[in-house]
C-alpha positions as CSV (number, residue, x, y, z in Angstrom):
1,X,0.0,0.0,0.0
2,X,1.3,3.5,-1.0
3,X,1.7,5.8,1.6
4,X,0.2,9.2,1.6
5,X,3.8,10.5,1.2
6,X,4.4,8.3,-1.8
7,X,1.2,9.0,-3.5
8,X,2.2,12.9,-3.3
9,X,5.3,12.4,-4.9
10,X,3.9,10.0,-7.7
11,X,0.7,12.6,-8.6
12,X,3.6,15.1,-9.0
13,X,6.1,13.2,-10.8
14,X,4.0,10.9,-13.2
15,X,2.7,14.3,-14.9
16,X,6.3,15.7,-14.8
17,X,7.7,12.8,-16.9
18,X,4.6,12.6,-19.0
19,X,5.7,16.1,-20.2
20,X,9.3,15.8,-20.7
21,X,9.5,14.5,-23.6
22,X,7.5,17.0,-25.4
23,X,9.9,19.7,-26.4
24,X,12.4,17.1,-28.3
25,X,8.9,15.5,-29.9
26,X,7.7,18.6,-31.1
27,X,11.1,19.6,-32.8
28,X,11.6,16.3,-34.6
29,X,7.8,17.0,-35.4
30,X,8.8,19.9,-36.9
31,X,11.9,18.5,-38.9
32,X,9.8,15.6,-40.1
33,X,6.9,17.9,-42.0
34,X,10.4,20.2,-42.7
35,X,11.6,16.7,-44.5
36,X,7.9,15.6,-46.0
37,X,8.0,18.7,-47.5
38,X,11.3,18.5,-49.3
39,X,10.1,14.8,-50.4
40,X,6.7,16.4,-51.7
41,X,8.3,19.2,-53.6
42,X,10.8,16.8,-55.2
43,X,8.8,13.6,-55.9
44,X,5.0,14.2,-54.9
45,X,2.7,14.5,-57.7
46,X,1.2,17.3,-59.3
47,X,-1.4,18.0,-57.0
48,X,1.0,17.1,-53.6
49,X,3.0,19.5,-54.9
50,X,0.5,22.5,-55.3
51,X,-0.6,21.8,-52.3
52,X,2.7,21.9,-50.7
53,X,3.7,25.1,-52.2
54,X,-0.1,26.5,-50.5
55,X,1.4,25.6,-47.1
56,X,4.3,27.1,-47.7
57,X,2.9,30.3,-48.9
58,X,0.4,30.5,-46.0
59,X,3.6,29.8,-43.2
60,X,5.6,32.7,-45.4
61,X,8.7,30.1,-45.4
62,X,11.6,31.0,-47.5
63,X,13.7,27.7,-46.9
64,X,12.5,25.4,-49.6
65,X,14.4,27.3,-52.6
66,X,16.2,24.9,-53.3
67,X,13.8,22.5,-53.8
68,X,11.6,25.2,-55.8
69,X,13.8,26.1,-58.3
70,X,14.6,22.0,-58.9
71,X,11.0,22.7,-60.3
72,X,11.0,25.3,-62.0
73,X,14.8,24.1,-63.9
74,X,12.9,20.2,-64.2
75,X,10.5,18.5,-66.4
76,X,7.6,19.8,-64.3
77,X,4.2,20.6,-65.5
78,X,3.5,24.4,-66.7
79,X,0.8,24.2,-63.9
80,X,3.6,23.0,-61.0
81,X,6.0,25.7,-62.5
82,X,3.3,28.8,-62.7
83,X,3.1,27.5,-59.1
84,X,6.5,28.4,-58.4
85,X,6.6,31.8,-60.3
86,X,3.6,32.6,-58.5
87,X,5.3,32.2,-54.7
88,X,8.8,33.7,-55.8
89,X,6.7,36.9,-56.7
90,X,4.5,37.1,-53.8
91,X,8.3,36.1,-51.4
92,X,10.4,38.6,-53.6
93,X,13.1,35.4,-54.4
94,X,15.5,36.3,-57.4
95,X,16.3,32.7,-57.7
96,X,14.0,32.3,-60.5
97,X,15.2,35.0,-62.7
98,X,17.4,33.0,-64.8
99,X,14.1,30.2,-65.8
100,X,11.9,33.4,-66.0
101,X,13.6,34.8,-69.0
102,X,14.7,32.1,-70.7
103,X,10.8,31.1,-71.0
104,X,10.5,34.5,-72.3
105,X,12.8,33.6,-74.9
106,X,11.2,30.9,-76.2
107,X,7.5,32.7,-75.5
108,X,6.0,31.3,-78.5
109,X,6.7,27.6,-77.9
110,X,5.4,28.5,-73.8
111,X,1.7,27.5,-72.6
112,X,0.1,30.9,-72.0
113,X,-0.5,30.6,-68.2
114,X,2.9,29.7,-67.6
115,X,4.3,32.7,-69.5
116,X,1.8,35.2,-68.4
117,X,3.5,34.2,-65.0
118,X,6.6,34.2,-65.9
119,X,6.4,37.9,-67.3
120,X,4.8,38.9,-64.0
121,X,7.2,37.4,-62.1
122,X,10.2,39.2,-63.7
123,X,8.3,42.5,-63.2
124,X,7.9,41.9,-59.4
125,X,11.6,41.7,-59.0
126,X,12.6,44.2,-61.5
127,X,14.6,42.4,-63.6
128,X,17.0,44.6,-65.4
129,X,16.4,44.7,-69.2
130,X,13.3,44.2,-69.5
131,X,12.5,46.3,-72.1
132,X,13.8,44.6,-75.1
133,X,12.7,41.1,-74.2
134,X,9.1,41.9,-73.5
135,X,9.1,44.2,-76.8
136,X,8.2,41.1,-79.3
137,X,5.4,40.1,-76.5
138,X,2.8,43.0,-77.3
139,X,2.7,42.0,-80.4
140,X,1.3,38.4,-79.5
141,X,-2.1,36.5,-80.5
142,X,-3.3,36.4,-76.9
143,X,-4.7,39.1,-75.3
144,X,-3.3,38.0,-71.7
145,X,0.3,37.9,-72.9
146,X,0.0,41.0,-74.6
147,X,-1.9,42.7,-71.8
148,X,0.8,41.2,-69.3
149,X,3.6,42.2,-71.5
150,X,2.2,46.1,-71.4
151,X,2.2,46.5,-67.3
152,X,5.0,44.7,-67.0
153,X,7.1,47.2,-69.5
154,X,5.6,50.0,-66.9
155,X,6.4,48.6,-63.5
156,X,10.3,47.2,-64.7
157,X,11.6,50.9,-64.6
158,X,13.3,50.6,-68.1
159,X,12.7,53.8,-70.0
160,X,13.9,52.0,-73.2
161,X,10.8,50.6,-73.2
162,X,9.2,54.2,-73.5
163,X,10.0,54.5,-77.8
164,X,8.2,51.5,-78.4
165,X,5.2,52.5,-75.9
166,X,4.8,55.2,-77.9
167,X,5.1,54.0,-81.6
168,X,2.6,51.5,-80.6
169,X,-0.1,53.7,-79.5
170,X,0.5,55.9,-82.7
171,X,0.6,53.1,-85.0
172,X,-3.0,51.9,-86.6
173,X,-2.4,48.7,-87.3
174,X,-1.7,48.3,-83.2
175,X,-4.7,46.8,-81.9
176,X,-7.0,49.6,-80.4
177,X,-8.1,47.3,-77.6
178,X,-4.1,47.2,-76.4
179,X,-4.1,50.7,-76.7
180,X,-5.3,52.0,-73.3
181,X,-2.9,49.5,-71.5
182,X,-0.2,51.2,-73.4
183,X,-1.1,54.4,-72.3
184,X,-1.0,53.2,-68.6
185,X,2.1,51.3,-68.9
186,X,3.2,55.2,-69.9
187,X,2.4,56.4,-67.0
188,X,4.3,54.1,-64.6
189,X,6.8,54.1,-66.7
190,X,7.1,57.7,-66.0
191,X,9.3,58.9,-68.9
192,X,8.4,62.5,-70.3
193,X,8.9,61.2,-73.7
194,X,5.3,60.1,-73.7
195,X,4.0,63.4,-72.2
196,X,3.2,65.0,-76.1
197,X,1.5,62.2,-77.1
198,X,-0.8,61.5,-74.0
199,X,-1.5,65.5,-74.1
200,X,-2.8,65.0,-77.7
201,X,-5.1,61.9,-76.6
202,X,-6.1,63.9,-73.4
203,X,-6.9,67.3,-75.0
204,X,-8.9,66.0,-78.0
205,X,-12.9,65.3,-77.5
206,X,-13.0,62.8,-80.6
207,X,-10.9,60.5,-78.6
208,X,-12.9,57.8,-76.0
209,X,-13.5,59.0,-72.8
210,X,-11.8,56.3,-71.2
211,X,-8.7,56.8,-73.0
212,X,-8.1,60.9,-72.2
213,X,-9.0,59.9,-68.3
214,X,-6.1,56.9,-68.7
215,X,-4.6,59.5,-70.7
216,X,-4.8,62.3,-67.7
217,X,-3.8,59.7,-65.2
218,X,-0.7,59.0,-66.8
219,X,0.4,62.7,-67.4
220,X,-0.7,63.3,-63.5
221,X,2.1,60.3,-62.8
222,X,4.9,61.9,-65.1
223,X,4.5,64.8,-63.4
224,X,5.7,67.7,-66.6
225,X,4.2,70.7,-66.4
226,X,3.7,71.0,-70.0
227,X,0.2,69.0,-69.3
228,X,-0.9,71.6,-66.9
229,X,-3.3,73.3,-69.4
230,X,-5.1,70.5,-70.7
231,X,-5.4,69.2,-67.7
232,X,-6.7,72.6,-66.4
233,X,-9.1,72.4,-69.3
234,X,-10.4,69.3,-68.8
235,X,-11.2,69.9,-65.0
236,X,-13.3,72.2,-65.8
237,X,-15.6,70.2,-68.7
238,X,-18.9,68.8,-67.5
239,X,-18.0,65.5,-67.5
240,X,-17.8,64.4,-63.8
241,X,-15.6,61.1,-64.8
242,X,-12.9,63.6,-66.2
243,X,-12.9,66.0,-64.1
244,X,-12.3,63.1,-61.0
245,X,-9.4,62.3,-63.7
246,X,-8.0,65.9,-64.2
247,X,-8.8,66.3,-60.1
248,X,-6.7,63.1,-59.5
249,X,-3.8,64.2,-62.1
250,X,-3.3,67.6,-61.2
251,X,-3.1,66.5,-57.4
252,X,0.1,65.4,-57.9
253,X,2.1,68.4,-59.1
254,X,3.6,70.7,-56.9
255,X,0.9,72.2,-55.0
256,X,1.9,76.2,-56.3
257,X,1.0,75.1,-60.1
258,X,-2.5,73.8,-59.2
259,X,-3.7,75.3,-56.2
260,X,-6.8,77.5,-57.5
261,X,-7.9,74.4,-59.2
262,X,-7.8,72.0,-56.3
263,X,-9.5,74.8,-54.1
264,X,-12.1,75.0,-56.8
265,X,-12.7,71.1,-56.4
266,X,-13.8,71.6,-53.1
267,X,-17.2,72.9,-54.6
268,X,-17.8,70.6,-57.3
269,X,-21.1,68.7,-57.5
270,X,-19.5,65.4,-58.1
271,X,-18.5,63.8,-54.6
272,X,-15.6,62.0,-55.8
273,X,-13.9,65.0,-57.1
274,X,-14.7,67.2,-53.9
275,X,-13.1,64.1,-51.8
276,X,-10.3,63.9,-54.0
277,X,-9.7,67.6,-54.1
278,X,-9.6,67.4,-49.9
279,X,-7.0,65.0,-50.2
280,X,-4.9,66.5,-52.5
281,X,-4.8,69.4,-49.7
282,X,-3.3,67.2,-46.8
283,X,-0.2,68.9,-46.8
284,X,1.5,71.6,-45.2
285,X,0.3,74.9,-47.0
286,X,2.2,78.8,-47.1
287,X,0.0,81.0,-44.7
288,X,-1.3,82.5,-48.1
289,X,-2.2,79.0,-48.8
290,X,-3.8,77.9,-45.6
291,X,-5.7,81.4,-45.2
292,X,-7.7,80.3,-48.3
293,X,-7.7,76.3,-47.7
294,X,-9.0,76.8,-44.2
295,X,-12.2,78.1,-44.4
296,X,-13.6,76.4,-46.8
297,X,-12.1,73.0,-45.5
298,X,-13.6,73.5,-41.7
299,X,-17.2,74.2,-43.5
300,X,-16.6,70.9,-45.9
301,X,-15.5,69.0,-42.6
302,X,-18.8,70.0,-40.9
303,X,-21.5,70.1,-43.2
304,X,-20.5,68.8,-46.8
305,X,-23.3,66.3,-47.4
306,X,-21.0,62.6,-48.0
307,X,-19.6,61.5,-45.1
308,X,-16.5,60.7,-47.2
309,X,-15.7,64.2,-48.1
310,X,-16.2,65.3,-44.3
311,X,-13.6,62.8,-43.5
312,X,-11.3,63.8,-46.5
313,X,-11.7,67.8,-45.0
314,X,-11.0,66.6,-41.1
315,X,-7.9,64.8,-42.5
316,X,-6.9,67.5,-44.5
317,X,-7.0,70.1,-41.6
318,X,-4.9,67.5,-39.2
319,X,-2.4,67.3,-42.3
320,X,-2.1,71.0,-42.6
321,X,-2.5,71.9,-38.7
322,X,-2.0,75.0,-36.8
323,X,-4.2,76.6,-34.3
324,X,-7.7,77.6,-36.6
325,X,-7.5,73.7,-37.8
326,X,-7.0,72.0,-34.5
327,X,-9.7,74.5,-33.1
328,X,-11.7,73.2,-35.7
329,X,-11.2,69.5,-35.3
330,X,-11.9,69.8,-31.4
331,X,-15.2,71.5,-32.1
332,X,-16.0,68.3,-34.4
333,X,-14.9,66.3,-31.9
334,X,-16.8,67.7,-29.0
335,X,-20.1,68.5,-30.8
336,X,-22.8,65.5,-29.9
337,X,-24.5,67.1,-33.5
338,X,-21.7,65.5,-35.2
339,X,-21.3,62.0,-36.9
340,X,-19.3,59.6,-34.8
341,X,-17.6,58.7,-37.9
342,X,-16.1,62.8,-38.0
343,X,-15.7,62.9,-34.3
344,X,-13.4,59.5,-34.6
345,X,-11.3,61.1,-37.7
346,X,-11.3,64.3,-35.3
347,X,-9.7,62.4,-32.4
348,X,-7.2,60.3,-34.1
349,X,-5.6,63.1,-35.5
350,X,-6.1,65.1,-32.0
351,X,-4.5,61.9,-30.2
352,X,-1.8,61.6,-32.3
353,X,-0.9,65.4,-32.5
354,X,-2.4,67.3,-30.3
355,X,-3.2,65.5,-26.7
356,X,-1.8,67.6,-24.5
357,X,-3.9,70.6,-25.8
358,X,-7.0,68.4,-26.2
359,X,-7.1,66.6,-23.2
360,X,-9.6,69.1,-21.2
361,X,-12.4,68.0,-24.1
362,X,-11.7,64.8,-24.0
363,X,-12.3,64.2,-20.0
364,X,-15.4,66.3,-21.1
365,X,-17.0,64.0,-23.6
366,X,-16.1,61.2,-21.4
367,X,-17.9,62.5,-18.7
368,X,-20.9,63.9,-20.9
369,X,-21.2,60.2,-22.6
370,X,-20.2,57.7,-19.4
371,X,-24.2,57.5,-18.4
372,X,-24.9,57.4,-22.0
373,X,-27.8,55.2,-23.1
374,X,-25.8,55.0,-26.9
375,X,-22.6,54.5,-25.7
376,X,-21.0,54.5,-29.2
377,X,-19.0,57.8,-28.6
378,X,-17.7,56.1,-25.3
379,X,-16.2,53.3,-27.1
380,X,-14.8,55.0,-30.1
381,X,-13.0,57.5,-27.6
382,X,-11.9,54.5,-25.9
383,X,-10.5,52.7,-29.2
384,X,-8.8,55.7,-30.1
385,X,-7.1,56.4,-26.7
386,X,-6.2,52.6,-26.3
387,X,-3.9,53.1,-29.4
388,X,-2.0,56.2,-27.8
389,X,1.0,56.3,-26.3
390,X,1.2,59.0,-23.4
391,X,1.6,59.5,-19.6
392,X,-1.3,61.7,-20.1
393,X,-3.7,58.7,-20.5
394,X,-3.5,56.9,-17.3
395,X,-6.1,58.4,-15.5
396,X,-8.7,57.9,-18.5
397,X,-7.7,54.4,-18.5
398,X,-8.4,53.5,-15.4
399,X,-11.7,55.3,-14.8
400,X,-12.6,53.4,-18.3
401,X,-12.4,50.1,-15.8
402,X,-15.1,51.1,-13.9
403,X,-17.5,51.8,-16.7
404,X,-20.4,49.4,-17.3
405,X,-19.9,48.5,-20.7
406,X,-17.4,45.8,-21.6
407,X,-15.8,47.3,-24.8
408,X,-14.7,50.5,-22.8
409,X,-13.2,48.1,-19.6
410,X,-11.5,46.0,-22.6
411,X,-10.0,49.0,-24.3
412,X,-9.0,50.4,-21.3
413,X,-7.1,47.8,-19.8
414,X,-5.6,47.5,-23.9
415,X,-4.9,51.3,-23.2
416,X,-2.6,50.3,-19.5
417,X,-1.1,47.4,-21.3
418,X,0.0,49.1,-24.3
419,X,1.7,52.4,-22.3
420,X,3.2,50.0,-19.5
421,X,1.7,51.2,-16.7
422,X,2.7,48.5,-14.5
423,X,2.1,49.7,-11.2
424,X,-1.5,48.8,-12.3
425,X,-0.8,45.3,-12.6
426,X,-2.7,44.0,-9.6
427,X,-6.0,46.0,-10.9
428,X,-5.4,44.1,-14.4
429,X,-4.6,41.0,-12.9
430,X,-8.3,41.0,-10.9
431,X,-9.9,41.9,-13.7
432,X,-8.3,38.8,-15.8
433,X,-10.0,36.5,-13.1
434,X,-13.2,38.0,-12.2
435,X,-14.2,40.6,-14.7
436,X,-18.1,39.7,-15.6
437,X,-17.0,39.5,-19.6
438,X,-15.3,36.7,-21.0
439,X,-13.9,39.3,-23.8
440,X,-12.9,42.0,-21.1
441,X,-11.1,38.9,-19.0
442,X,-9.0,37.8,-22.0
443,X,-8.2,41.2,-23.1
444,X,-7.3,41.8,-19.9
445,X,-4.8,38.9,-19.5
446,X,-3.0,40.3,-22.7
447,X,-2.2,43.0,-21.2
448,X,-0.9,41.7,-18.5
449,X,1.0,40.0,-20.0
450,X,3.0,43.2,-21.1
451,X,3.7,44.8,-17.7
């Protein structure tokens, strides 16, 4: 008979040795899927081997490049190999460089999936000299290579590319369906050699609309001045589509050339291009600049009628700052008559640059909102705060612990976890065991976890 001594020490021990071996297990676990693995990538059918290559893209492993480029360098299946391309794009792994353009060299003889890959693949990386390899590819049967070919000449970076870009969109025997890719591959390509041409396609009425908004876009990404008229002109056509276009173009010169324009935006009828034209002034302005921005900003941020563009304006006045748009942004903030989704943009930018100053309205909508029967406004002030780093914040956080709703105990103890406050441990350790929310418990124990 075991004594009551003995039986301790076995209850204690038996679940000791029961776990020791665990940690050795697990690691030769872990090298024997490593080793599976290798074994499926190397001699695992087609659909193992797909498969494998899922996993390995879901884990973001780079190890098995070895194995990968056996694949793409053996008698694989196009399907296997357009695997391979596929992850070596999305893991940025130059290994493949070498297969990708000798595939490209031999495009004609290449199943179109495959070499559609391939070309996409080589872009990704930025394969030097790209230019004159993909040059016979725009020219192909399929559509998909062709169109592939196109982005990829704008994304590689190789300006040599620009000549041909061009001949092709003025040549008529160039398919006109390929021709609006071209005129975007232009554009990324960035080269002001294409800026007279895109200014003729942009400027003329008899062209599709489609193709002077592409057109627009592209000459907004070059950047030369020379398209500043036209694209002048076209913002102020009826159209709404190219005016958003001309709005979106001209936003990206140097805010001196355009500046009456994008003010003007602010009052268009067409949502888009009022948002846009807000964005565009999220910048530091001149005081000449700010004295005209301002006012019409703070009335777009309070009573333009699409949410969007009130959230555009608010970001635009944190972006440009100073003491009339902070002023602003704590009246949108404070005002209950305000949409929660404009006091939230109005707080984030106040949290992030403005506490200090903003703290006194803060503690006031807290206290205005805390017997709330919406508590909304309490919550989002406490998902905003949680996310802040400042000495300022303690005492919010911990008088959020004693509020009745979950979300704004949760986000306050996120709030003491996240600053380090860790002479509130015991408070956050109580509330991991006996807070009445499961949620509030667990977020609770995360953060204790960091003090």
């Amino acid at each position: 008979m075991k004594t009551p001594v003995v039986s301790l020490l076995l209850s204690w021990l038996i679940p000791v040795c029961l776990c020791l071996p665990l940690l050795p297990a697990c690691a030769a676990d872990s090298g024997d899927s490593k080793d599976r693995t290798r074994q499926t990538l190397l001699y695992g059918i087609d659909s193992q081997v797909l498969d494998a290559m899922q996993s390995i893209r879901s884990a973001q492993d780079t190890s098995f490049t070895s194995e990968l480029l056996q694949i793409l360098n053996g008698q694989r299946s196009a399907e296997v190999q357009k695997g391979v391309f596929d992850l070596f794009k999305e893991q940025k792994i130059r290994d493949g460089e070498g297969r990708g353009k000798a595939i490209l060299a031999a495009w004609q003889d290449t199943q179109e999936a495959l070499l559609v890959s391939a070309i996409q693949y080589l872009a990704a990386i930025t394969s030097p000299g790209l230019g004159p390899v993909l040059a016979p590819l725009v020219d192909a049967g399929s559509n998909a290579v062709a169109l592939a070919a196109l982005q990829a000449m704008g994304t590689s970076g190789d300006t040599t590319a620009a000549p041909l870009l061009v001949s092709k969109l003025k040549a008529v025997d160039f398919p006109e369906a390929r021709k609006n890719d071209v005129i975007l591959a232009l554009g990324a390509l960035k080269d002001p050699a294409a800026v007279e041409v895109l200014i003729s396609i942009a400027g003329s009425t008899d062209e599709e609309k489609v193709r002077r908004m592409y057109a627009a876009d592209s000459l907004g990404r070059i950047g030369d001045a020379r398209a500043l008229p036209v694209l002048r002109t076209m913002f102020a056509e009826n159209d709404a589509l190219i005016r958003l276009y001309a709005a979106g173009a001209l936003s990206r010169f140097g805010l001196d050339e355009v500046f009456p324009s994008i003010v003007q935006g602010l009052r268009d009828g067409n949502v888009k291009v009022r948002e846009q034209s807000a964005k565009a002034l999220a910048r530091p302005l001149s005081s000449s600049q700010a004295g005209t921005a301002l006012p019409i900003l703070s009335y777009k941020a309070e009573f333009d009628p699409e949410p969007s563009v009130r959230v555009a304006s608010i970001q635009a006045l944190g972006a440009i700052g100073g003491d009339t748009a902070t002023k602003m942004l704590l009246k949108i903030y404070s005002g209950a008559d305000h949409p929660l989704d404009s006091r939230e943009s109005a707080l984030g930018i106040l949290a992030a640059k403005s506490l200090s100053i903003s703290m006194e309205s803060i503690r006031a909508v807290v206290a205005k909102e805390w017997s709330s029967y919406d508590m909304r406004t309490l919550e989002t002030t406490a998902r905003v705060l949680a996310a802040v780093r400042s000495p300022d914040l303690k005492e919010l956080f911990v008088h959020f612990l004693d509020s009745p709703d979950p979300v704004v105990r949760s986000y306050g103890v996120r709030g003491i976890g996240a600053n380090g406050f860790s002479d509130l441990r015991d408070r956050v350790k109580k509330m991991s065991e006996q807070d009445p929310n499961p949620g509030t418990r667990q977020e609770a124990a995360l953060s204790l976890a960091k003090l």
